[in-house]
C-alpha positions in Angstrom: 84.1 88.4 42.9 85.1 92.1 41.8 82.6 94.6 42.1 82.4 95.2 38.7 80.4 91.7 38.1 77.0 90.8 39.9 75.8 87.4 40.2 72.7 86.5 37.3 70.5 83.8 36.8 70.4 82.5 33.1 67.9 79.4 33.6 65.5 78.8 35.6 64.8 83.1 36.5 62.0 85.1 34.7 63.0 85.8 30.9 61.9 89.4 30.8 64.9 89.5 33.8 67.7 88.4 31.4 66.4 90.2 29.0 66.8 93.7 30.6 70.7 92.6 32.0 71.7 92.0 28.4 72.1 95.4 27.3 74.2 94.0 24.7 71.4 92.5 22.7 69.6 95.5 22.7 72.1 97.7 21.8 72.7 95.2 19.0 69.3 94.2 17.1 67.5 98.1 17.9 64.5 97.3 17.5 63.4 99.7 19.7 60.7 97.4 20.9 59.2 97.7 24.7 58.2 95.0 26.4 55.9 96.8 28.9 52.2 96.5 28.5 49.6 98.9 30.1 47.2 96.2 31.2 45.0 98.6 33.5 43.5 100.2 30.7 39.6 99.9 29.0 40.2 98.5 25.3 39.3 101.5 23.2 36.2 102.6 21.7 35.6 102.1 18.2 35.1 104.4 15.9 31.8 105.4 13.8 34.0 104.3 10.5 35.4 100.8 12.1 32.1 99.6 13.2 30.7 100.4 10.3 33.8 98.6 8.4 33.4 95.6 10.6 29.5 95.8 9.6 30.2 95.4 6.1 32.8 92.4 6.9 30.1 90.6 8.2 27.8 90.9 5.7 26.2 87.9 4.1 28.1 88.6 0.8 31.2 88.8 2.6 30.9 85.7 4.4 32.5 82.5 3.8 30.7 80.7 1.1 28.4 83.4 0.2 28.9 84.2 -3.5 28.5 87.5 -5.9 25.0 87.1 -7.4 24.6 85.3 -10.0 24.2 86.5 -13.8 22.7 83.9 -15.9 23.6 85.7 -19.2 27.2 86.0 -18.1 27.5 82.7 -16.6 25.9 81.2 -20.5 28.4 83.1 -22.5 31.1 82.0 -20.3 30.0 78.6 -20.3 30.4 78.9 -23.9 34.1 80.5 -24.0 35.1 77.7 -21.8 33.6 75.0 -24.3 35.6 76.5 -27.2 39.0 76.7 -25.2 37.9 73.0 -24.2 36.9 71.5 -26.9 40.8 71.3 -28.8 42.2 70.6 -25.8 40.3 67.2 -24.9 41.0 66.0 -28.3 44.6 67.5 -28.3 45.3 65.3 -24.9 43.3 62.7 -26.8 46.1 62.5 -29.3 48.4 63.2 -27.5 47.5 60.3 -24.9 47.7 57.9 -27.8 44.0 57.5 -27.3 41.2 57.7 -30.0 40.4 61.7 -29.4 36.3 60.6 -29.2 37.8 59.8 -25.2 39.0 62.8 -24.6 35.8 64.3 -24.8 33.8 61.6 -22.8 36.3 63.2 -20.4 35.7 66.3 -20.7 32.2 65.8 -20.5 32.3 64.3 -16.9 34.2 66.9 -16.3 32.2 69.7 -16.6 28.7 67.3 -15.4 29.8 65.6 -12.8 32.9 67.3 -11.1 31.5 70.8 -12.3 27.9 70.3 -10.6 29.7 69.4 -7.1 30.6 72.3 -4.6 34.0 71.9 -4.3 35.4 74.7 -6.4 33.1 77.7 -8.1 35.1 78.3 -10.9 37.5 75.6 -11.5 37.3 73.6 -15.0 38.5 70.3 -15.0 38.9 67.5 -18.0 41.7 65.7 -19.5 44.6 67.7 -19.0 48.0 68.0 -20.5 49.9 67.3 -17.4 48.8 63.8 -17.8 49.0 62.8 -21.6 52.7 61.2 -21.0 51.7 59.1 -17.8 48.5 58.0 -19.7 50.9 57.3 -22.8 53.1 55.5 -21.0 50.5 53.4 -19.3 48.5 52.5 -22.7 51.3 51.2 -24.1 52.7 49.1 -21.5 49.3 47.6 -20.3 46.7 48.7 -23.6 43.4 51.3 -23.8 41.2 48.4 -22.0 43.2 48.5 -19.1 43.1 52.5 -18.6 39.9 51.9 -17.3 40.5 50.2 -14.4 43.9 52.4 -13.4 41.4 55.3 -13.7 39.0 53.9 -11.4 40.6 52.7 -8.5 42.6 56.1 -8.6 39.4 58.1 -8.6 38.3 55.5 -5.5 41.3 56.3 -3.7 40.7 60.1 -4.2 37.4 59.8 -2.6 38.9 58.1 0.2 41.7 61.0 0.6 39.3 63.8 0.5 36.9 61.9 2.8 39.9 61.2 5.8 40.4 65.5 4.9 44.1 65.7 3.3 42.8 68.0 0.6 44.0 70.9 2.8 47.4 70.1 3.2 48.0 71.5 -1.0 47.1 74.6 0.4 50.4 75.1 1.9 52.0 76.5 -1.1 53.9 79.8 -2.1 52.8 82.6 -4.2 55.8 82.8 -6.3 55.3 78.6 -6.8 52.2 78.9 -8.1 52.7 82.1 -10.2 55.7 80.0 -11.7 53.0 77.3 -12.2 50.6 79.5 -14.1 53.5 80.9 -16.3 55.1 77.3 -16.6 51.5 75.9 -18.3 51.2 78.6 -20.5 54.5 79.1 -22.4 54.6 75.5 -23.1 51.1 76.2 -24.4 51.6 79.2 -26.5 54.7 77.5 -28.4 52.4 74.0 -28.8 49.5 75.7 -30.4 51.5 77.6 -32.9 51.9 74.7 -34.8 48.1 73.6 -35.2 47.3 77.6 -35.8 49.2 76.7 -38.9 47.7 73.5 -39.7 50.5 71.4 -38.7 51.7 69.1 -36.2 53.2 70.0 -33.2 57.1 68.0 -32.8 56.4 66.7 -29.0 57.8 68.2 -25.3 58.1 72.0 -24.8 61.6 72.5 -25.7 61.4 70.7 -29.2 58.1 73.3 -29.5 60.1 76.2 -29.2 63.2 75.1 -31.2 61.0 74.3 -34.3 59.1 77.9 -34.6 61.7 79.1 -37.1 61.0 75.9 -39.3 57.2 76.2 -38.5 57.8 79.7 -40.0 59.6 79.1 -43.1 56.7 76.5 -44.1 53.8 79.1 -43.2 55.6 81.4 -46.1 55.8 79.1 -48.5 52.4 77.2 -48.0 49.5 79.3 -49.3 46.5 77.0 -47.0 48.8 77.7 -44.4 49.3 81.1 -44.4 45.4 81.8 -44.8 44.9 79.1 -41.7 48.2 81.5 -39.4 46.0 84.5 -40.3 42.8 82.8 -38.9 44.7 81.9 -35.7 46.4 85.8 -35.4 42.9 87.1 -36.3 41.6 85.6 -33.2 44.1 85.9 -30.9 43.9 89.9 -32.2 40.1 90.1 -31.0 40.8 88.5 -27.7 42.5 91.3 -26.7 40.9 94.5 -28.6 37.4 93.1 -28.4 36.5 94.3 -24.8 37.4 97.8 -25.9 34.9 97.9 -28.9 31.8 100.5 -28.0 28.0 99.5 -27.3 26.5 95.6 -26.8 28.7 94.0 -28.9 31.3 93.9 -26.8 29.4 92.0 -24.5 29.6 89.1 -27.3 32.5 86.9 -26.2 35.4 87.1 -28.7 35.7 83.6 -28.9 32.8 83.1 -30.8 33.4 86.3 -32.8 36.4 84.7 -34.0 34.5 81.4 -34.8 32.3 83.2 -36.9 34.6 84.5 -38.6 36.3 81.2 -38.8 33.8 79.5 -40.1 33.1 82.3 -43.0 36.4 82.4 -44.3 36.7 78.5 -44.6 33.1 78.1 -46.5 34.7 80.6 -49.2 35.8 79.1 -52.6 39.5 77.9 -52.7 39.7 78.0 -48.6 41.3 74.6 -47.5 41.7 74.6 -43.6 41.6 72.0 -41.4 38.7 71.7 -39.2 37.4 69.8 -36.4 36.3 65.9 -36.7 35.0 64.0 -34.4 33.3 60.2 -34.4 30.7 58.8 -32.4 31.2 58.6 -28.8 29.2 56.1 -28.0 30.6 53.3 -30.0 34.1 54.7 -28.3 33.0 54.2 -24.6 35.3 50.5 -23.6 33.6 49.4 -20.2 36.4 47.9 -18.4 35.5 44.2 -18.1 36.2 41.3 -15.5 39.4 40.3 -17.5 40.9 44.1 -16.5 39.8 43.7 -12.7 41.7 40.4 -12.5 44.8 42.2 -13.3 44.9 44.2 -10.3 47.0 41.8 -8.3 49.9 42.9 -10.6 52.2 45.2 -8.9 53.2 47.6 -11.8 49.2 48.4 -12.2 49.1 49.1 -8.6 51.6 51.2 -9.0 49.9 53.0 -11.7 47.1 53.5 -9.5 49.1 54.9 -7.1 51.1 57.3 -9.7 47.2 58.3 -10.9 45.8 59.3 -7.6 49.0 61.5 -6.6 49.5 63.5 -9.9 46.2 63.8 -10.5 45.1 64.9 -6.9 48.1 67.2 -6.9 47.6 68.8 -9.9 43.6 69.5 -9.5 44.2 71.6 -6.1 47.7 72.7 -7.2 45.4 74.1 -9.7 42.9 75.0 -6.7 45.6 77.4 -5.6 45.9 79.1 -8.3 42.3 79.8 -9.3 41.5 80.8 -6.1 43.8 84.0 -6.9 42.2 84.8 -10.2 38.8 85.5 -8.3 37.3 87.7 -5.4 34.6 85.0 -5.0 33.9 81.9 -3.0 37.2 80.1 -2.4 37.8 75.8 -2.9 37.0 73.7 -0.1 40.0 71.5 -1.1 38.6 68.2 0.7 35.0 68.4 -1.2 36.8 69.0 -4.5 39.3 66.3 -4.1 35.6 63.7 -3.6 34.6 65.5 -6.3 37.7 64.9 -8.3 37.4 61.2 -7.4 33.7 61.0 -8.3 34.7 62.1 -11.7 37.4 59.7 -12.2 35.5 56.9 -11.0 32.9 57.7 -13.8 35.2 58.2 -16.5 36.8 54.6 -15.5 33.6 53.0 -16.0 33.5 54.6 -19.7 37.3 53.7 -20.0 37.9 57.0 -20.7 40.6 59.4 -19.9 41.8 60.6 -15.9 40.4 64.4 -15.1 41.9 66.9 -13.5 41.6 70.5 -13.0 42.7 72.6 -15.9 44.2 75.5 -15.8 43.5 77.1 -19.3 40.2 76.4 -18.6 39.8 77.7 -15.4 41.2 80.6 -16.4 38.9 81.2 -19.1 36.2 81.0 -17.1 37.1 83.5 -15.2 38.3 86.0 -17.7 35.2 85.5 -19.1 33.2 86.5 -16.1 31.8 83.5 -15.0 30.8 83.7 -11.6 28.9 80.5 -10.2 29.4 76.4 -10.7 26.6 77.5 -13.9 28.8 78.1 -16.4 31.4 74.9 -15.5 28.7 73.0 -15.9 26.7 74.3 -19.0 30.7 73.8 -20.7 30.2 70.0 -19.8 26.5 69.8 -21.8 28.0 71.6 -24.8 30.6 69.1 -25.2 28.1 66.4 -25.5 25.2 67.9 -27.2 27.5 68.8 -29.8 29.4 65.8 -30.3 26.6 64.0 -30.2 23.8 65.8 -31.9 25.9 68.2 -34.0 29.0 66.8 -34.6 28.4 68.3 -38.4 28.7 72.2 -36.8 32.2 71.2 -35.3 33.2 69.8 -38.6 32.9 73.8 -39.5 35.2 75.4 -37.1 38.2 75.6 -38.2 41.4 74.0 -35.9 43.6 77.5 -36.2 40.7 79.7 -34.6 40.6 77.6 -31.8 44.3 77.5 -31.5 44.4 80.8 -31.2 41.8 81.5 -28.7 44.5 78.8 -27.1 47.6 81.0 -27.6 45.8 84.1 -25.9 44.9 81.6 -22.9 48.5 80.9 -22.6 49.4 84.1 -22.9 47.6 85.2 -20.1 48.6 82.5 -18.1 52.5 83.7 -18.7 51.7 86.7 -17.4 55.3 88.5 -18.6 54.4 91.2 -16.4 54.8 89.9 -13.3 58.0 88.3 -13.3 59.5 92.0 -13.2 56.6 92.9 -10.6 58.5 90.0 -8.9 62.0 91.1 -9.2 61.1 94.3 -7.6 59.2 92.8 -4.8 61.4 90.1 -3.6 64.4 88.3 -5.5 64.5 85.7 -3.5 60.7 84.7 -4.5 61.4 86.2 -8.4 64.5 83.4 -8.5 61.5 80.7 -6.8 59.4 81.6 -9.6 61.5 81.5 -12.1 63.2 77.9 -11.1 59.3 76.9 -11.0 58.3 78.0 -14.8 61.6 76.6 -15.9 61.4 73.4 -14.6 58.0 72.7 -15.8 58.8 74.0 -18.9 62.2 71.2 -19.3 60.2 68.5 -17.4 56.6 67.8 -16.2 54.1 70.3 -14.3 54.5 68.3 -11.7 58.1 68.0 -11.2 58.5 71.6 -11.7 55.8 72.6 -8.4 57.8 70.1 -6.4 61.2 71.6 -6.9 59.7 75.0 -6.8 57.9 74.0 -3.3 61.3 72.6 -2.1 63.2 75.5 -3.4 60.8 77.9 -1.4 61.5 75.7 1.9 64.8 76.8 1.6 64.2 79.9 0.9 62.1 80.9 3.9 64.6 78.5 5.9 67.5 80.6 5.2 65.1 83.8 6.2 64.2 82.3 8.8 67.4 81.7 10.0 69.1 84.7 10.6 71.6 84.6 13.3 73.5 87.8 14.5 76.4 87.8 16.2 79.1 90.2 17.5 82.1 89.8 19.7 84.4 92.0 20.9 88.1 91.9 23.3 87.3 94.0 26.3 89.8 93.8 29.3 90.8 90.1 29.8 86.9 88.7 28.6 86.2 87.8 25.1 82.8 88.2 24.7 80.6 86.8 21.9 76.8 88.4 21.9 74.1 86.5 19.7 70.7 87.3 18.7 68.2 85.9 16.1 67.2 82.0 15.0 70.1 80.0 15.6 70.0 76.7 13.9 72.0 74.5 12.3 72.0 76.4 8.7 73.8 79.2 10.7 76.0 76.7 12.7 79.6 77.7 10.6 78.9 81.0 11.9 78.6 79.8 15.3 81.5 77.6 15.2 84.0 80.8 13.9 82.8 83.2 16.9 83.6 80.2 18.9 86.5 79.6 17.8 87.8 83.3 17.5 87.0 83.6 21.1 89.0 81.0 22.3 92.1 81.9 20.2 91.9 85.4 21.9 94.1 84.3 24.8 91.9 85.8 27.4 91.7 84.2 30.5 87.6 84.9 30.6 85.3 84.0 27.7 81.3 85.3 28.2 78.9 83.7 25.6 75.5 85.8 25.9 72.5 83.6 24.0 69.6 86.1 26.0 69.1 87.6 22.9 68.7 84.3 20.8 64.9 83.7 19.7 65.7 80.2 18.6 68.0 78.1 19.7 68.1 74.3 18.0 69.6 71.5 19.1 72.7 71.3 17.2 73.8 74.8 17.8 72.9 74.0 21.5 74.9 71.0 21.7 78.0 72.6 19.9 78.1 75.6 22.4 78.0 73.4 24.9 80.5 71.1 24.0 82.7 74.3 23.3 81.6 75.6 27.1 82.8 72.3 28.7 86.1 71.6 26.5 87.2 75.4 27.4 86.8 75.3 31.6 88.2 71.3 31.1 91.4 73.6 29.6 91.5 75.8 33.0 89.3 79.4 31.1 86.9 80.7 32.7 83.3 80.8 30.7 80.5 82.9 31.3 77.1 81.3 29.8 73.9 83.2 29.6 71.7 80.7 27.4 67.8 82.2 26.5 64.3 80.5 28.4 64.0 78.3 31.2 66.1 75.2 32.2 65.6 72.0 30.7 67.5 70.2 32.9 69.9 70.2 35.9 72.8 72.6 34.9 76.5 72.1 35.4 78.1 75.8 36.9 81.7 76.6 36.0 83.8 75.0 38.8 86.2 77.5 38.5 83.9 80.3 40.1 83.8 80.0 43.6 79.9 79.1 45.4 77.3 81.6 44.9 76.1 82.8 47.9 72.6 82.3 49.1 70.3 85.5 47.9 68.1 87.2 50.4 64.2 87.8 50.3 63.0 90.5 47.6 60.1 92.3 47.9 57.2 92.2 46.2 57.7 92.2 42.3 57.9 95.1 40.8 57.8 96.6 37.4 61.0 98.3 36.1 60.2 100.0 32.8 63.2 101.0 30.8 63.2 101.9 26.7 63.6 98.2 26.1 62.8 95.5 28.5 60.8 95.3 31.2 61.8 93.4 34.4 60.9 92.1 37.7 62.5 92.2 40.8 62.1 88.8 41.8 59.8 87.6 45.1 61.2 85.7 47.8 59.2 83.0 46.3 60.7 82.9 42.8 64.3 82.1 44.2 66.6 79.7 42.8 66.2 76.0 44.1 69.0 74.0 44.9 69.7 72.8 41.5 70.0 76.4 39.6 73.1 77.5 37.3 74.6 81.0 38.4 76.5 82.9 35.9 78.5 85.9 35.8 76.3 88.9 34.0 78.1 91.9 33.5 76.3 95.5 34.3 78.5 97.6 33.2 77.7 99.8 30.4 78.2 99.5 27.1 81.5 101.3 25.5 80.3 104.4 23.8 81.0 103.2 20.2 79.5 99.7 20.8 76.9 100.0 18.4 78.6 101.4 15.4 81.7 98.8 15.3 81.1 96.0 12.7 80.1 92.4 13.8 83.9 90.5 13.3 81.3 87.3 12.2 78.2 89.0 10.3 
């Protein structure tokens, strides 16, 4: 063998060994990175101002599940703001579900009393939500109102089940930009939907018809006088939402919601005011108690299947929802399996009434927060509104006017939108800002729904192709071809691998060296090609030098065309070679090769002087 080559173990050796012979990789990803770690000394001392940091970390408000203190006040007005953004929407879905709108509210009534009292989430509102109104649609008029019931009740059963065998967790896993897309996705559709009932008109259907109607919707507000005074209402209170917090002394303190309300209700008591407001029947004589009839039917497969579509929409959307909340607040965070029961427990109640599925709601939610809720109170109280109204007051809704509460919608989806942070986003990362923006407009075309799914699978890819990130340089030196790669190598980067393989062999050079030391990850299908392309070129008479990264997984095959490697004498006792980028071992006469090792050629001499700045010939 000429003296310019030395005789290296690829497998079966000590990594941190390889690592310091491939110079190549080093010089190639400078990182700068040592691998040598001073185990000999004491862990430091903290300082005055870290313990006293970590002593305020573990402080019982800091804690897991310990809450801000509570503010009863707060927590009542909030409960309130959340009551006024809820009431439209249960009888919005209501409508929209082809359902008398008396069920939405039963709905949103368990909502806010039975999934609101349980400790799953602080601040999450839940109710009949607009994600659902198609589904529910769909499934009333293929199988009729009686039979919603049962659908409902089996889903909210298998909920329970879910959340007690803990898969709650698993919605966790999503990205940031997904669920910022999510949040912007809800509330464009519902800025452009409640533009039309701020007017006192009816909204044409999906999102995209919303939006491509506004200039009609427009043209009618000018020349219809009711109208117009009804638009005013709505821009009135979307006005206050945002000024109000700015006005001086108590007052402010006064959520703007009911400001506007007032006001609402003022301008439509005046002479020659004709606005349309709220109406609502008697829930009682609307509750349809699923009967023995319904249960027989669940031996038919297309209700099973609704059941199924139930429980995964519905579970999906609540702690999809979950996600998102949780980012709106400093407090206490979801424990996703005791909100999923809790999610079940309330659709298991509002099957027995026959009334609509629940879910957590976004808007909601967000008004809750926004309006400084900060315990399980004020989700709750929003629940007994609901039904002490409808039921002992229903003549005080009949005076709110629909375009106040339209408004207080709009500003709800405004803030949802959030324009601001899709340039935020665009700075920050592209790759996440074209995530989020995919996300938004899928919803938007389709479902809420669809559009997290294809954002979740478009951010897969996304931190797959990051992940991936395979660099490789090769370079003619003498008569060796050598290829050097570092990084993840997996199949997404496997064209790349193929063309440094290829350009290698077309070299002519009698020698090919393939150095993998500096590969983090090597999958199987890159494995398996290089391989292949190891054995095809010594079965063609080349000589290839493999250096492949970690241990052996198996007996290797050396090239037959190098002669025997001779057998090593004993080393002393290991010991540390520091250097500015590896640290290695000489090895111990006990860490030899056995019988069955794989020898390579591993070349020591340095580096040409102008290694690092030539470009990679496959980047």
């Amino acid at each position: 063998m000429s003296g310019a080559h030395a005789r290296g173990r690829a497998w079966g050796g000590p990594p941190t060994a390889t690592r310091n012979a491939a110079n190549a990789v080093n010089e190639m990803t400078a990182t700068n990175t040592s691998y040598a770690t001073d185990m000999t000394k004491p862990p430091p001392t903290p300082t005055a101002a870290e313990a006293a940091t970590a002593a305020e970390a573990d402080t019982p408000a800091s804690r897991p599940g310990k809450g801000p203190k509570a503010d009863l006040g707060t927590d009542i007005t909030a409960s309130l703001v959340v009551f006024l953004v809820a009431l439209p929407l249960c009888i919005g879905v209501a409508v929209a579900s082809g359902v008398p709108p008396e069920l939405g509210i039963i709905s949103g009534v368990i909502g806010g009393l039975v999934v609101g009292a349980a400790r799953g989430s602080t601040l999450q509102v839940s109710g009949p939500a607009a994600g659902l109104a198609a589904l529910v649609a769909e499934t009333v008029g293929e199988h009729g109102v009686a039979m919603l019931g049962v659908i409902v009740l089996c889903a909210g059963i298998l909920q329970i089940v879910l959340g007690l065998v803990r898969l709650g967790r698993m919605f966790q896993a999503i990205s940031l930009a997904v669920v910022q897309g999510m949040l912007a996705g809800i509330g464009l559709p519902l800025m452009f939907s409640q533009a039309y009932p701020m007017a006192d008109s009816k909204a044409p259907g999906v999102p995209i018809e919303n939006m491509a109607g506004i200039p009609g919707l427009v043209a009618d507000i000018l020349t219809d006088r009711q109208a117009m005074i009804a638009t005013l209402l709505g821009v009135v209170t979307i006005v206050l939402s945002f000024v109000w917090k700015n006005v001086p002394g108590p007052a402010k303190k006064i959520p703007a919601a009911l400001v506007a309300v007032g006001i609402g209700i003022a301008v439509a008591a005046l002479p020659g005011v004709d606005v349309k407001t709220l109406q609502v029947g008697n829930l009682l004589a609307s509750v349809q108690v699923p009967g023995a009839e319904q249960f027989a039917r669940l031996t038919d497969g297309a209700i099973i299947t609704s059941i199924l579509t139930f429980t995964v929409i519905a579970s999906a959307e609540s702690l999809f929802t979950a996600a998102a909340v949780d980012r709106m607040h400093s407090g206490p965070k979801t424990r996703y399996n005791t909100e999923l029961i809790a999610q079940g427990a309330g659709n298991t109640v509002a099957g027995v009434l026959g009334a609509l599925p629940i879910t957590a709601v976004v808007a909601r939610s967000s008004a809750n927060v926004q309006a400084g809720a900060k315990t399980r109170l004020s989700r709750t109280l929003h629940g007994l509104w609901l039904l002490a109204f409808a039921m002992l007051l229903p003549q005080v809704l009949a005076l709110i006017p629909i375009s106040v509460l339209a408004g207080v919608l709009v500003h709800s989806g405004w803030k949802l939108f959030g324009p601001a942070e899709f340039p935020k986003m665009w700075r920050q990362d592209r790759g996440e800002f074209a995530v989020m923006t995919l996300t938004t407009l899928v919803i938007v075309a389709t479902a809420l729904l669809e559009g997290v799914l294809i954002g979740l699978a478009a951010g897969i890819v996304l931190a797959a192709l990051r992940m991936s990130q395979t660099v490789i340089r090769q370079h003619v030196e003498d008569d060796t071809a050598k290829v050097v790669m570092a990084g993840n190598a997996t199949f997404l980067r496997l064209p790349k691998v193929i063309e440094a393989l290829e350009a290698a062999a077309a070299s002519g050079k009698p020698r090919i060296r393939l150095d993998l030391t500096g590969v983090t990850h090597l999958d199987h299908a890159c494995r398996s090609q290089i391989e292949e392309f190891t054995t095809q070129q010594r079965g063609s008479g080349l000589r290839v030098e493999l250096l492949m990264p970690g241990p052996a997984t198996g007996q290797a095959t050396p090239d037959p065309m190098e002669e025997q490697a001779p057998v090593r004498p004993p080393a002393p006792t290991p010991t540390p070679t520091h250097d500015h980028h590896a640290t290695a071992f000489a090895p111990s006469p006990d860490v030899g090769p056995g019988p069955d090792a794989e020898w390579f050629y591993l070349d020591t001499r340095p580096l040409p002087d102008d290694y690092a700045g030539r470009p990679p010939l496959v980047s």
